[in-house]
Steps between C-alpha positions, in 0.01 A plus 500: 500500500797767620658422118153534288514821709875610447415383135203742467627787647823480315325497163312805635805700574611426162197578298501819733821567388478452080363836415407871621250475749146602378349822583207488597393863388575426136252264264591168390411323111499132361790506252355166422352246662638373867746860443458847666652794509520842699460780293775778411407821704273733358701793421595537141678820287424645302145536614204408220139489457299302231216407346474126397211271358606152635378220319575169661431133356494208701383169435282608172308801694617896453410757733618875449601731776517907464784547785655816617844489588711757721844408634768694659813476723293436817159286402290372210155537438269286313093541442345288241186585288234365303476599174245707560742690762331334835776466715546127622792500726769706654831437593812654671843406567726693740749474819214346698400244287212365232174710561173409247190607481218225304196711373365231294571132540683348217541179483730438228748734630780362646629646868632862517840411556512238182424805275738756656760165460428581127478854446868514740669247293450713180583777621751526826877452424680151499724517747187609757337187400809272463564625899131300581515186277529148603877319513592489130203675333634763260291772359646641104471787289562398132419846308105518494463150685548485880473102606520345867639157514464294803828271649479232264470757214150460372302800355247666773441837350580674217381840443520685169541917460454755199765783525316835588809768458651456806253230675433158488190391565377197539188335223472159524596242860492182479522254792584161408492299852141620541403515121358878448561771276443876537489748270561820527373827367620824566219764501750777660803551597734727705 
């Protein structure tokens, strides 16, 4: 009994000791199944706001999403509308946390924190997302292509851009460990 014990605890310490402790005032996503991950921090520079249609397809349906989008160095807000401009949800990310706001139930929305997973991983830097990942996960930039490989280097996410002048912006996400696509439409940008 005092070695199943020793045993147990031991592979506690160590699993306590393989990566950053979690923080509990930051979100967490499904990479893919059985694999989470905290998200970056909010803060993000230069600071943007957009207008995006979201179209999403999964398993044969599509649904479309009007969303507002407003991010700067300290939080990121989210509200998502109908297409008649009914606003369906709110979101905001900042120093204390995930905070969301459900007007209208949806039921084929996935959680809050899934779709800021998304919307971060097109648009916050590498290296703040590479700081987060899983042991051996690797997220690339390839030109308009940004693609996040888990450890035993199978495709997760790829995200394509169109070059605005200066910007990138993300118009198409697809995530192959949970087999959806979302499309992207920019209605305004700044």
């Amino acid at each position: 009994m005092i070695r199943a014990a020793s045993i147990l605890l031991t592979a506690l310490l160590l699993s306590a000791c393989a990566g950053p402790a979690p923080d509990s005032r930051r979100p967490t996503a499904w990479l893919k199944p059985g694999v989470k991950v905290t998200l970056p921090s909010p803060g993000i520079e230069p600071a943007f706001q957009q207008q995006q249609l979201l179209t999403g397809q999964v398993k044969g349906r599509s649904q479309s999403l009007l969303v507002l989008l407003s991010a700067d160095k300290q939080q990121i807000d989210l509200a998502g509308l109908s297409s008649v401009g009914i606003r369906l949800f709110s979101l905001r990310y900042d120093a204390s946390g995930i905070h969301t706001e459900q007007l209208m139930p949806l039921p084929q929305m996935p959680p809050a924190s899934q779709v800021l997973a998304d919307i971060m991983l097109s648009y916050w830097p590498v290296a703040r997302w590479q700081a987060v990942l899983p042991a051996g996960w690797t997220l690339q930039d390839q030109g308009l292509k940004r693609k996040l490989f888990d450890a035993d280097d199978h495709l997760v996410t790829e995200i394509d851009y169109l070059q605005r002048g200066q910007q990138r912006q993300p118009v198409s996400i697809r995530q192959h460990a949970f087999d959806y696509q979302i499309h992207i439409q920019q209605l305004d940008a700044s």
